[in-house]
PAFIBA-969195 format. One record per residue (C-alpha): residue number from 1; x, y, z. Coordinates in nm, 3 decimals, decimal comma, padded with zeros to 5 digits, always signed. Last residue first. Example, Ala and Ser with C-alpha at 12.3 -4.5 7.8 and 13.67 -1.06 7.14 Angstrom:
// residues 2
    nr        c1        c2        c3
     2   +01,367   -00,106   +00,714
     1   +01,230   -00,450   +00,780
//
This chain:
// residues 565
    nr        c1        c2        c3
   565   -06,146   +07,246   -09,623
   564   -06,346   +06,949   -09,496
   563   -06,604   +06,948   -09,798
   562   -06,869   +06,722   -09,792
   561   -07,087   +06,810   -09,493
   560   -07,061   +07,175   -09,597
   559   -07,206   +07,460   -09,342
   558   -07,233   +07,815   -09,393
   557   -07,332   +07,954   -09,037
   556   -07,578   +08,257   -09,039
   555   -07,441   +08,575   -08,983
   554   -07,419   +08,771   -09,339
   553   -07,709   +09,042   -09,314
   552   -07,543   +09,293   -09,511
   551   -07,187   +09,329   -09,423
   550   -07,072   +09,619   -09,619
   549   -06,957   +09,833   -09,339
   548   -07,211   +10,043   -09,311
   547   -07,463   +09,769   -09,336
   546   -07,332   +09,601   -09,030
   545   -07,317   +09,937   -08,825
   544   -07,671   +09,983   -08,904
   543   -07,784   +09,621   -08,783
   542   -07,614   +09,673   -08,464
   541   -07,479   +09,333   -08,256
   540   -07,171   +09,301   -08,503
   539   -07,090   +09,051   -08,784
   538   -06,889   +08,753   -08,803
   537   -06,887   +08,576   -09,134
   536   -06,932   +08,165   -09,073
   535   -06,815   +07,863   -09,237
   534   -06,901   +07,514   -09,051
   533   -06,740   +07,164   -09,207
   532   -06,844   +06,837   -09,111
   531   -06,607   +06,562   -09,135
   530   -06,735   +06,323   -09,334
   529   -07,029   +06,109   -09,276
   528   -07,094   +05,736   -09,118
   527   -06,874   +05,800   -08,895
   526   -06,468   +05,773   -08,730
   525   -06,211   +06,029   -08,871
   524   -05,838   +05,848   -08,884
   523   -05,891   +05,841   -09,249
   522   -05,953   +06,172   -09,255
   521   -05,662   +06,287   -09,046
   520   -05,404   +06,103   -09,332
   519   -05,575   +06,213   -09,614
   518   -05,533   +06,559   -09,464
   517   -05,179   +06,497   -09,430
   516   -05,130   +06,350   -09,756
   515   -05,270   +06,672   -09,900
   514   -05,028   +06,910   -09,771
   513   -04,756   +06,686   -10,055
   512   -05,004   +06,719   -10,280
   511   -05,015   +07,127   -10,290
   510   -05,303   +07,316   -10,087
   509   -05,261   +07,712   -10,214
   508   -05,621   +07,710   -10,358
   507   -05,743   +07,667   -10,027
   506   -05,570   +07,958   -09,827
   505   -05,684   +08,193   -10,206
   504   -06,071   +08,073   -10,125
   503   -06,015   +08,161   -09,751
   502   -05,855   +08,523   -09,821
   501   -06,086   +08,617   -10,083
   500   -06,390   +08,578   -09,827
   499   -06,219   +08,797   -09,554
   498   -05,982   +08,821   -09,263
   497   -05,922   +08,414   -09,252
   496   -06,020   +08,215   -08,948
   495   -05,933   +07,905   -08,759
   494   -06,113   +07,614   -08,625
   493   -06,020   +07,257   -08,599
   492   -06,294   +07,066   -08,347
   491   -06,231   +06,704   -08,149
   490   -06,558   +06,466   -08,102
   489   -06,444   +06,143   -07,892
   488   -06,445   +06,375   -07,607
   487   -06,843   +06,409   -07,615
   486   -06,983   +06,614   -07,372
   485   -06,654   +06,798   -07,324
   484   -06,577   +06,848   -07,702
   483   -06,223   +06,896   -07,731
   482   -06,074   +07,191   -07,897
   481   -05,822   +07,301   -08,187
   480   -05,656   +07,628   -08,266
   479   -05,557   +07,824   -08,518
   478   -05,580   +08,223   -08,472
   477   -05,516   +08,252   -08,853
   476   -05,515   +08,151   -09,150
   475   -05,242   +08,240   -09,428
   474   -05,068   +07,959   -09,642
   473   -04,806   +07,865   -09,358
   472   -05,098   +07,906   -09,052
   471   -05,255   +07,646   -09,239
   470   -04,983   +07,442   -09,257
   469   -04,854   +07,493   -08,955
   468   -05,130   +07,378   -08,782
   467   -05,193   +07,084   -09,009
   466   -04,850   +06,958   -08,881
   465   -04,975   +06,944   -08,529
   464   -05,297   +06,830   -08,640
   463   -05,124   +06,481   -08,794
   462   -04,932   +06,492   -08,488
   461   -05,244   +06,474   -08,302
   460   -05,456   +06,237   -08,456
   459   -05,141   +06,008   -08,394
   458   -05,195   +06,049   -08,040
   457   -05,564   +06,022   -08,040
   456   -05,581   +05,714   -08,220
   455   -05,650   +05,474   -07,978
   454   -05,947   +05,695   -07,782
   453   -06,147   +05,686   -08,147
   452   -06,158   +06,026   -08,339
   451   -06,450   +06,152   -08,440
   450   -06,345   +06,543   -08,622
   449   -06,531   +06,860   -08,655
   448   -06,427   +07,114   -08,863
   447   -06,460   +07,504   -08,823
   446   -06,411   +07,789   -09,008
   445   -06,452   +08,178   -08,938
   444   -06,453   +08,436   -09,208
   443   -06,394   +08,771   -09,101
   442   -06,534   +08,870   -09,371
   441   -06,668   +09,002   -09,691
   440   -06,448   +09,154   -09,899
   439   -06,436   +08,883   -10,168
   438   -06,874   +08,935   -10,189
   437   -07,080   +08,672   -10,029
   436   -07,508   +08,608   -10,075
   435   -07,655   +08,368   -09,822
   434   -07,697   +08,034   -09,965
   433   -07,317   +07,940   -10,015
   432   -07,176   +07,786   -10,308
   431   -06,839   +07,621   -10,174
   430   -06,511   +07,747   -10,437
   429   -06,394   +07,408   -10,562
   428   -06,045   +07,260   -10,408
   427   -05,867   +06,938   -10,622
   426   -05,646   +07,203   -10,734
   425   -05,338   +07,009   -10,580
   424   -05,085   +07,319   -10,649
   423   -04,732   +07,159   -10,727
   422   -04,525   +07,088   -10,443
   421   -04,446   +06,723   -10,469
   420   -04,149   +06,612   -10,245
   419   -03,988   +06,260   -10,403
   418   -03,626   +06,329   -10,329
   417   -03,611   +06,699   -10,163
   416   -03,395   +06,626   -09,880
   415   -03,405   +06,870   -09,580
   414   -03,065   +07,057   -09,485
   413   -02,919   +06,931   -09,178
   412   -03,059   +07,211   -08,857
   411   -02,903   +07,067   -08,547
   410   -02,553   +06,883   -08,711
   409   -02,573   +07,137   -08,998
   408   -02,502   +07,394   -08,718
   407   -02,177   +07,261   -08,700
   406   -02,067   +07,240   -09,096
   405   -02,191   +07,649   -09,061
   404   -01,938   +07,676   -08,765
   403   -01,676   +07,577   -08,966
   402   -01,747   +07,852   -09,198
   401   -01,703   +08,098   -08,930
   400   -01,360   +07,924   -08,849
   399   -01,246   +07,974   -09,165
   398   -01,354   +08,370   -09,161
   397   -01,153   +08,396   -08,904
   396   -00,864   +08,291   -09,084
   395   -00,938   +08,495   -09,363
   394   -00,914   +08,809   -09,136
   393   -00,592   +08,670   -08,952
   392   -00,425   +08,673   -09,326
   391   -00,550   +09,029   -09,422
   390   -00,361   +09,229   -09,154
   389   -00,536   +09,304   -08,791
   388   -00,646   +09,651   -08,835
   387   -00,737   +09,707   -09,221
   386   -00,779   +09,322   -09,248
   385   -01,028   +09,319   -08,940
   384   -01,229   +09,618   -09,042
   383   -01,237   +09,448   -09,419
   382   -01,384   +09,163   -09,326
   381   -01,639   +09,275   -09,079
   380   -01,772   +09,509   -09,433
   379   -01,769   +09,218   -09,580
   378   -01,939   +09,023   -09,393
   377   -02,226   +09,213   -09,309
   376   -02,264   +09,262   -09,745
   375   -02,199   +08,893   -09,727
   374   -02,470   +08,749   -09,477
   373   -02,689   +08,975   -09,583
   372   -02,621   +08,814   -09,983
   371   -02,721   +08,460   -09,833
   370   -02,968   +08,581   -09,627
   369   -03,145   +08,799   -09,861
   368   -03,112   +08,572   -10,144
   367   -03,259   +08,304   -09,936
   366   -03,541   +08,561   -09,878
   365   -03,551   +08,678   -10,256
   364   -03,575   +08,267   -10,335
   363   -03,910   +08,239   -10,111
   362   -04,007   +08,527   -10,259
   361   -04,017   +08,378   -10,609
   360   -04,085   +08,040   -10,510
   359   -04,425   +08,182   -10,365
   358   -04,708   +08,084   -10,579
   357   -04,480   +07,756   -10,802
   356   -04,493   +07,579   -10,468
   355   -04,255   +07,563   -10,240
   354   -03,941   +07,337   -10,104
   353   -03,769   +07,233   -10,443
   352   -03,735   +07,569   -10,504
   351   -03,543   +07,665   -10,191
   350   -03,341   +07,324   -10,238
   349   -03,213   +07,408   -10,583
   348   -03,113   +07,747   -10,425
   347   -02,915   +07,604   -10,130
   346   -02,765   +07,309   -10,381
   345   -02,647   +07,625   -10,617
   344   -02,466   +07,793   -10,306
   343   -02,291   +07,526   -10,156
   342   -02,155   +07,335   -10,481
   341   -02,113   +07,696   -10,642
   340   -01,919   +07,835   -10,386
   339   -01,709   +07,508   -10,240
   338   -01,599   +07,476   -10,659
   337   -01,457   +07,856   -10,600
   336   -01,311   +07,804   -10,239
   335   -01,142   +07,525   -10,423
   334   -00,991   +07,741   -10,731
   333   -00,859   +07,968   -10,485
   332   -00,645   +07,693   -10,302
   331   -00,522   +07,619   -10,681
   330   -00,438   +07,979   -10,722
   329   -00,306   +08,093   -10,385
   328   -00,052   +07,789   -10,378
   327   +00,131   +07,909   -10,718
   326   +00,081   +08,294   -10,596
   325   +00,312   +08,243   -10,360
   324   +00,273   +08,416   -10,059
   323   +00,021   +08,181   -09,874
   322   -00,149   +08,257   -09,505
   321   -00,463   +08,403   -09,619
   320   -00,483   +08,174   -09,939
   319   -00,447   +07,887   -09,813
   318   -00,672   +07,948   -09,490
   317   -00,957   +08,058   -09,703
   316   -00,949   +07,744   -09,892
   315   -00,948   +07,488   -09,573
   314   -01,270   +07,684   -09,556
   313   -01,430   +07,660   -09,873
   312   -01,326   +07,281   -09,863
   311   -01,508   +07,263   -09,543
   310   -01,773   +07,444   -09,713
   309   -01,787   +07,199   -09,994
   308   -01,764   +06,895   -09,774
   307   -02,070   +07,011   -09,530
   306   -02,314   +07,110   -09,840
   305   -02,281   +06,764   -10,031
   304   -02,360   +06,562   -09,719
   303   -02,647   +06,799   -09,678
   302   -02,804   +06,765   -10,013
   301   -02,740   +06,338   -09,966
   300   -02,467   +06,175   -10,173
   299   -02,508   +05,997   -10,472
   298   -02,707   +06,145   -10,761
   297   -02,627   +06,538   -10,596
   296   -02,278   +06,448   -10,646
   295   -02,277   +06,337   -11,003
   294   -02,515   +06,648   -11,075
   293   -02,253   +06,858   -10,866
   292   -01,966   +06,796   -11,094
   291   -01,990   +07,036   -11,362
   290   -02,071   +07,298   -11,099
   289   -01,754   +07,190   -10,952
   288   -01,520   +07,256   -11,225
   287   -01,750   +07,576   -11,335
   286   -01,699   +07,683   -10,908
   285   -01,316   +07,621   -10,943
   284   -01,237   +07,818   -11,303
   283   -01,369   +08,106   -11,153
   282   -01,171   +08,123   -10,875
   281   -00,905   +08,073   -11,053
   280   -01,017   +08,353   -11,282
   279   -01,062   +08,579   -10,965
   278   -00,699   +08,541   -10,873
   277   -00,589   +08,631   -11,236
   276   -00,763   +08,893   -11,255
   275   -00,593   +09,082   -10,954
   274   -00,237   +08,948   -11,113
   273   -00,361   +09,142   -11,420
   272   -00,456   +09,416   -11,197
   271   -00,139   +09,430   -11,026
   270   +00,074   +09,180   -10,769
   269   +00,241   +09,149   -10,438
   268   +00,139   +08,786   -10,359
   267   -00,011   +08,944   -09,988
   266   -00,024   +09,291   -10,074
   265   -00,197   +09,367   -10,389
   264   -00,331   +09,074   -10,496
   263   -00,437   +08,970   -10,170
   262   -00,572   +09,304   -10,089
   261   -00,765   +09,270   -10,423
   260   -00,918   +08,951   -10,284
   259   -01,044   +09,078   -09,955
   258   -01,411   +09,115   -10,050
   257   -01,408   +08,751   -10,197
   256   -01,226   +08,527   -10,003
   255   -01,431   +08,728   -09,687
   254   -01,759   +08,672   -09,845
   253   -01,751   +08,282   -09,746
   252   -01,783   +08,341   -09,392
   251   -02,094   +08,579   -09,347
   250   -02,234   +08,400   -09,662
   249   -02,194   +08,086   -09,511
   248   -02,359   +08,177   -09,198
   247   -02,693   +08,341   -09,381
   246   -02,688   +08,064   -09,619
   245   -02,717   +07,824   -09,332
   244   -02,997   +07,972   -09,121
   243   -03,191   +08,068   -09,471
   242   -03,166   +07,680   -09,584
   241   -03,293   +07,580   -09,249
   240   -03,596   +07,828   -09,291
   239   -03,669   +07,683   -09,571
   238   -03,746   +07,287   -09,478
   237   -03,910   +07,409   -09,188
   236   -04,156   +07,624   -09,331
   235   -04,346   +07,822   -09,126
   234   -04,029   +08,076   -09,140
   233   -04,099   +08,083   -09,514
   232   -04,449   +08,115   -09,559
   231   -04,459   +08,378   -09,315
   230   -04,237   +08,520   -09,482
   229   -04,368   +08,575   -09,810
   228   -04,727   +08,582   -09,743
   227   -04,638   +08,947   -09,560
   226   -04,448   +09,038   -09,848
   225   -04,759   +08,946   -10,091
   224   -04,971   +09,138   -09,846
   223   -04,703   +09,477   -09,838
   222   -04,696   +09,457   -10,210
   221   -05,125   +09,364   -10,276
   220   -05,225   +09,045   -10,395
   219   -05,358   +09,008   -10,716
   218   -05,746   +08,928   -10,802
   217   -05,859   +08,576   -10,807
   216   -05,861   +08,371   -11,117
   215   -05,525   +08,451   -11,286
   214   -05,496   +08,239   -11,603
   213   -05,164   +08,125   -11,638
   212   -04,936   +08,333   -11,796
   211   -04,777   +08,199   -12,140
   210   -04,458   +08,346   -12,201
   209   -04,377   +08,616   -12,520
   208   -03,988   +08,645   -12,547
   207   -03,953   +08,940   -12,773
   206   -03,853   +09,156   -12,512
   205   -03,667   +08,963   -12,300
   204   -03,437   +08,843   -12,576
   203   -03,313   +09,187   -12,672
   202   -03,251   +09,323   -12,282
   201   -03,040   +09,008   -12,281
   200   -02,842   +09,152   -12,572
   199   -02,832   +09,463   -12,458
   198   -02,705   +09,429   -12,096
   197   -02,350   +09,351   -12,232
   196   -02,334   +09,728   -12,323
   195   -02,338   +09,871   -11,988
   194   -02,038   +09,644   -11,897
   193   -01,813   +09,739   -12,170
   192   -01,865   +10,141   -12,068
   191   -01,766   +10,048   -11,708
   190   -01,436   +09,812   -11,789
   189   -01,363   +10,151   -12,018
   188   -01,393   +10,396   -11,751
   187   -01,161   +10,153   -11,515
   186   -00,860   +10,251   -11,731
   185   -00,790   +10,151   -12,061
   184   -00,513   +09,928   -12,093
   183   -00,479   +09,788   -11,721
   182   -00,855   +09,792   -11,670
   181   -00,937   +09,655   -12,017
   180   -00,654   +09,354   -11,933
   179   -00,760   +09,320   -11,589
   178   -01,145   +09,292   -11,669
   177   -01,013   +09,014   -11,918
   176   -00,855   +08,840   -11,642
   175   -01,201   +08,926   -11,430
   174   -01,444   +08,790   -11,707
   173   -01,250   +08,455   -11,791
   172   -01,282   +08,193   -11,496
   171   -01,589   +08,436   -11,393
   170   -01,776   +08,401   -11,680
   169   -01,751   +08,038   -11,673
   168   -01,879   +08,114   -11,289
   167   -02,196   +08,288   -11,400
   166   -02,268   +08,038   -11,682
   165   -02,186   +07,759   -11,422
   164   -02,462   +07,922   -11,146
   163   -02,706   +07,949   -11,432
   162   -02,645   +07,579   -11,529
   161   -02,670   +07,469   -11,212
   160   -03,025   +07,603   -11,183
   159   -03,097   +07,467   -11,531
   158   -03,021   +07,118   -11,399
   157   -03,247   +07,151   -11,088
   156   -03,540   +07,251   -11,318
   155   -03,524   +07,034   -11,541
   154   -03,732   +06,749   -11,435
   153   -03,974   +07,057   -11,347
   152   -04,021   +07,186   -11,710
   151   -03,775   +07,441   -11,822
   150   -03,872   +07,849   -11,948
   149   -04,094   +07,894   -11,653
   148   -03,928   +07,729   -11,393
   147   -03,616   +07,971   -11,471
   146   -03,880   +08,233   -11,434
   145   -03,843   +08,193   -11,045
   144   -03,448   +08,266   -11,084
   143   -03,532   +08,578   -11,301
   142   -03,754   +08,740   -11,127
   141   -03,591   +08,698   -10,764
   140   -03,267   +08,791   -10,914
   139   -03,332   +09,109   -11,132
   138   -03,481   +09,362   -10,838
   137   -03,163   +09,295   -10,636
   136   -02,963   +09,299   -10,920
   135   -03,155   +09,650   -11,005
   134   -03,059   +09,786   -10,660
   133   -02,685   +09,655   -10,641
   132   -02,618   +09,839   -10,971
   131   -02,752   +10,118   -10,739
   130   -02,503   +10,039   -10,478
   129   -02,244   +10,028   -10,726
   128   -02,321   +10,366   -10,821
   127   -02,353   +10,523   -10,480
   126   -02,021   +10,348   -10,393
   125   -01,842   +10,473   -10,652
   124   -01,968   +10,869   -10,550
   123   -01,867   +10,761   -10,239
   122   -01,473   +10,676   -10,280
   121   -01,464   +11,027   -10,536
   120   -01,522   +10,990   -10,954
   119   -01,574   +11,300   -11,139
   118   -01,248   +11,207   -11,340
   117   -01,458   +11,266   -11,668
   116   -01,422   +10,936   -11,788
   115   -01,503   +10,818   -11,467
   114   -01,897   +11,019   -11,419
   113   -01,942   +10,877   -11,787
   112   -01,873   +10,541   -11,718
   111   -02,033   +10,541   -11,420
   110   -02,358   +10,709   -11,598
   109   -02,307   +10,447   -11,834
   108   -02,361   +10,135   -11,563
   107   -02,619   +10,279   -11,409
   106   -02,820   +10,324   -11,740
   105   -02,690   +09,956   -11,855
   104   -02,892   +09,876   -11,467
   103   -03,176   +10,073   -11,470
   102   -03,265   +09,870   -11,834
   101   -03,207   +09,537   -11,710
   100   -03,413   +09,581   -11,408
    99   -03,713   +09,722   -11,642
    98   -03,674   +09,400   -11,817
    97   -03,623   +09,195   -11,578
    96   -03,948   +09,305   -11,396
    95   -04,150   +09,308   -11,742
    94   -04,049   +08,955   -11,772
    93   -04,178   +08,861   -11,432
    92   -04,538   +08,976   -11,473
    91   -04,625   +09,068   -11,099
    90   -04,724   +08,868   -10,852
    89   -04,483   +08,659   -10,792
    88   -04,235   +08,876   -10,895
    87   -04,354   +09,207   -10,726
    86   -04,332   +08,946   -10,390
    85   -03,958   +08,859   -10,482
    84   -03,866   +09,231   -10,576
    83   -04,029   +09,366   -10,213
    82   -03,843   +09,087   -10,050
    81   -03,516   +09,123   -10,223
    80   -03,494   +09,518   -10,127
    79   -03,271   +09,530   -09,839
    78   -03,065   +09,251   -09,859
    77   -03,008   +09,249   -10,196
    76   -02,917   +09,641   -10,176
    75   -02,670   +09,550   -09,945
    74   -02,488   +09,301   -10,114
    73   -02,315   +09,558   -10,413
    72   -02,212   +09,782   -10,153
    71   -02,091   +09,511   -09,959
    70   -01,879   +09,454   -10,242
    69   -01,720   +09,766   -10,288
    68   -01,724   +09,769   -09,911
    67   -01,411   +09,598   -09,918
    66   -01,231   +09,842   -10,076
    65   -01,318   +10,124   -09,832
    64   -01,187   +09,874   -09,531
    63   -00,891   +09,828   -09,735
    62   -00,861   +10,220   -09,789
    61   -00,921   +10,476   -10,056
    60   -00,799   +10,583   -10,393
    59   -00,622   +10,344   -10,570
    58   -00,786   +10,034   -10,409
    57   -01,128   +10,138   -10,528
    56   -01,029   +10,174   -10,849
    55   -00,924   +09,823   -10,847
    54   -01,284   +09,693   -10,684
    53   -01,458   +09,920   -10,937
    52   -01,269   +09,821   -11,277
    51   -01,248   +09,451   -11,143
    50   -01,638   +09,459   -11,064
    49   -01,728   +09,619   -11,409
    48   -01,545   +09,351   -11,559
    47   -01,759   +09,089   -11,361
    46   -02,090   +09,259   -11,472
    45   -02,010   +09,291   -11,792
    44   -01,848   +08,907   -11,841
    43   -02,210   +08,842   -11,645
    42   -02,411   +09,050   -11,923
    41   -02,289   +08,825   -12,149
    40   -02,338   +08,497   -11,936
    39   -02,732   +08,666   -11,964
    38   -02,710   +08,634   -12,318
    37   -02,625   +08,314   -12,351
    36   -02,893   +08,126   -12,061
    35   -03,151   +08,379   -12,191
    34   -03,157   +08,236   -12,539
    33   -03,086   +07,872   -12,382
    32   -03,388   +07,898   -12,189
    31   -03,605   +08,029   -12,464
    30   -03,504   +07,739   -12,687
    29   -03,572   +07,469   -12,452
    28   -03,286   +07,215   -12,532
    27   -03,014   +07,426   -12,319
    26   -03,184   +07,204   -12,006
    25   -02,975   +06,919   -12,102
    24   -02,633   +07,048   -12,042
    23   -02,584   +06,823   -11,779
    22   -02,650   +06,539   -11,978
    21   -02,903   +06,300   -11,805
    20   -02,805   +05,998   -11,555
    19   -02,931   +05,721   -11,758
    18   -03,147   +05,491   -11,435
    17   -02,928   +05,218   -11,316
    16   -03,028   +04,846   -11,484
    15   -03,093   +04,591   -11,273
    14   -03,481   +04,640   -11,360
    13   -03,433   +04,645   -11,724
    12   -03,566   +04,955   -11,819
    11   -03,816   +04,973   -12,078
    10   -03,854   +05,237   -12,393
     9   -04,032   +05,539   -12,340
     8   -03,716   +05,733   -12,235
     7   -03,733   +05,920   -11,940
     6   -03,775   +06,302   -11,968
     5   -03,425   +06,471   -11,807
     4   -03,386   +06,461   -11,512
     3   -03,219   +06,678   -11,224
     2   -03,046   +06,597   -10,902
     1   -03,191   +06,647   -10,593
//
């Protein structure tokens, strides 16, 4: 989905196209654009501290030891993107980035340190970038889901693209000037530069003040949140597909990537500058097509887009496996780099297209997870088959991997988010009940009873089928709906939530696109009333054993005529 700008207040003609907006138009919210510069800072660190590594790296250990430089970096994403994502949902997100920020310059010195003082060993580099790994890990999930904060909605999709071009822009220049630092002043220095880019951003962060909204129910707890997390996410088809995908692409696209100093080195017989030189074209590829992918998104469908960049990407990874000269490598590297960010930025823009504002930021750690899985397993795959087969057959698997992610599209095409409203509904008012409740109170049992006419039974149905997932998506369970016997016209939705706090959060989490299917089942309902909703606490047989655990003398049904929540 392409992003917009606010429309102008002035009228349209109707023949007239709608003004395509500036890409740099998000840059006009003044936090945003703070963060925006500063954090392509801290990406020239972060890609000079890659050269420094990945160079280093080739000096004193094998391919298959240089390719886990980056898998090194991967892993921790992997590992720990779920607990960051459901801290940042929960959690204030500044205080996340900046606590990430600061791990990371403290990494980054310590490296610089442990170097200058020749203390440096294939592991002991590893360790370190696999703790730089940690606070990226702990960095994305809060940072991507703030970008919502900092840019309203219409700008959301823009501002996404604009990260991914800040990264690559530093990129185009970070790893030829990572080259230069590297070649003049060894990989200590390329350490030390990158611990000090994290200052400015660190700067910004702490004197940005955002508004919270008001938190009305009490936060959920780590392993709760993490819970919510996936099971929002594999209940969601439109999701899950992007995880399938950016779990295959990353498996094939990280081969370009973690075998690039091996193609400097061996393939176009080259140095560190030569090194930086490669990554620059690559560089210089994903800003060219990040600059492009507004046009793109504005005329071709999200999975259209997705299937020609990573057949580009692949195509790519042939070149430059198979080619000597360094005058075919660059341009072929300069594609896999426009494949990157067209593939990777229209996976993201889709994740938070797809949720609501209450889980984008673990629904992003679990893309991030597959994506980044995808190339820490890849990597290390990579490199096995480079150090034993040679780089070029490597890269040529790799190809075909990424052919097989243009296959799967055929089964599992991305979803299109044109017109998909996922902001909270809050149309839903907590029930008074007669019988004193408390949050822990519970199990709470629910159930809705439906007319529904002979004729529109089938469509009833895959209205219900849908509602299923739905409610099992935002956390009830045991789902399941029944058919009066006596009366078959009279059909019964009942599920259950583990206490009080958990129904009144399921409710809250309705957005307007869940609400056109329940529209859509109550207008099918036949009667004079609506739908009649029960809501009952189980309790046990013994009165004692009810007190003890805090029950009281909760049994008797709550019932709502006018609410069927």
């Amino acid at each position: 989905m392409s992003s917009s700008a606010d429309a102008s207040p002035s009228p349209t003609p109707p023949s007239a196209p709608p003004e395509r907006p500036s890409a740099l138009a998000p840059l006009r919210h003044p936090i945003f654009r703070a963060v925006w510069i500063t954090s392509l800072v801290t990406n020239f660190g972060g890609l000079i501290q890659s050269v420094g590594a990945a160079w280093m790296m080739t000096s004193i250990a094998s391919a298959q030891m240089t390719a886990l430089v980056q898998a090194s970096v991967t892993l921790p994403i992997m590992l720990l993107s779920l607990a960051a994502g459901a801290l940042a949902d929960t959690v204030d997100r500044r205080k996340i980035m900046l606590a990430a920020q600061t791990f990371m310059l403290l990494v980054s010195a310590g490296l610089a340190a442990m170097t200058w003082m020749g203390w440096i060993t294939p592991w002991v580099l590893l360790t370190f970038t696999f703790l730089i790994g940690c606070g990226t890990a702990f960095n994305g999930p809060a940072w991507q889901a703030s970008v919502g904060d900092m840019v309203p909605r219409e700008d959301l999709a823009g501002a996404v693209t604009l990260n991914s071009m800040g990264f690559n822009m530093a990129r185009s220049v970070g790893p030829a000037i990572g080259g230069l630092i590297v070649a003049a002043a060894g990989a200590a220095a390329a350490f030390a530069v990158n611990a000090f880019s994290y200052i400015g951003l660190l700067v910004v962060l702490f004197r940005w003040k955002p508004e919270r909204p008001k938190q009305t129910l009490p936060r959920e707890g780590l392993l709760a949140a993490m819970a919510g997390g996936l099971r929002y996410a594999f209940l969601s088809p439109r999701v899950s597909a992007v995880l399938l995908r950016a779990l295959v692409f990353g498996v094939g696209a990280s081969a370009v990537q973690a075998l690039m100093p091996l193609v400097a080195r061996h393939t176009v017989g080259g140095g560190p500058l030569v090194f930086g030189l490669l990554l620059g074209a690559f560089g210089v590829g994903a800003v060219g097509g990040a600059l492009f992918v507004g046009r793109l998104r504005a005329r071709f469908e999200t999975e259209t887009i997705v299937r020609a960049a990573t057949l580009a990407f692949a195509v790519a990874a042939l070149g430059v496996g198979y080619s000597p000269w360094l005058v075919l490598t660059l341009p072929a590297l300069m594609v896999a780099g426009a494949g990157w960010v067209l593939t990777l930025s229209t996976f993201n823009v889709t994740v938070q297209m797809s949720v609501p504002r209450w889980v984008v930021a673990r629904a992003l750690a679990l893309y991030q997870m597959a994506a980044f899985g995808g190339m820490a397993g890849g990597s290390w795959l990579w490199g096995a088959l480079a150090q034993a087969h040679g780089v070029d057959l490597a890269l040529g698997i790799s190809a075909g991997v990424l052919l097989l992610c243009v296959l799967i599209g055929l089964k599992v095409p991305l979803p299109s988010t044109e017109n998909l409203n996922m902001d909270l509904l809050r149309r839903w008012t907590e029930p008074e009940t007669r019988l004193p409740i408390e949050p822990r109170s519970g199990p709470v049992i629910v159930s809705i009873a439906y007319r529904i006419r002979d004729e529109d039974i089938d469509a009833f149905l895959a209205l219900m089928d849908e509602r299923r997932r739905i409610r099992r998506r935002d956390g009830a369970r045991q789902w399941r709906l029944m058919r009066d016997l006596a009366e078959p016209e009279v059909w019964v939705e009942k599920y259950q939530t583990p206490t009080w706090l958990d129904y009144v959060r399921h409710n809250q989490r309705i957005t307007h696109a869940d609400a056109a299917i329940s529209e859509g089942i109550r207008a099918l309902h036949q009667g004079p009333d609506k739908p009649v909703v029960h809501r009952m606490i189980e309790r046990t047989t013994a009165p004692l054993a009810a007190n003890l655990h805090g029950e009281r003398h909760y049994g008797e049904p709550l019932t709502d005529p006018t609410r069927a929540s």
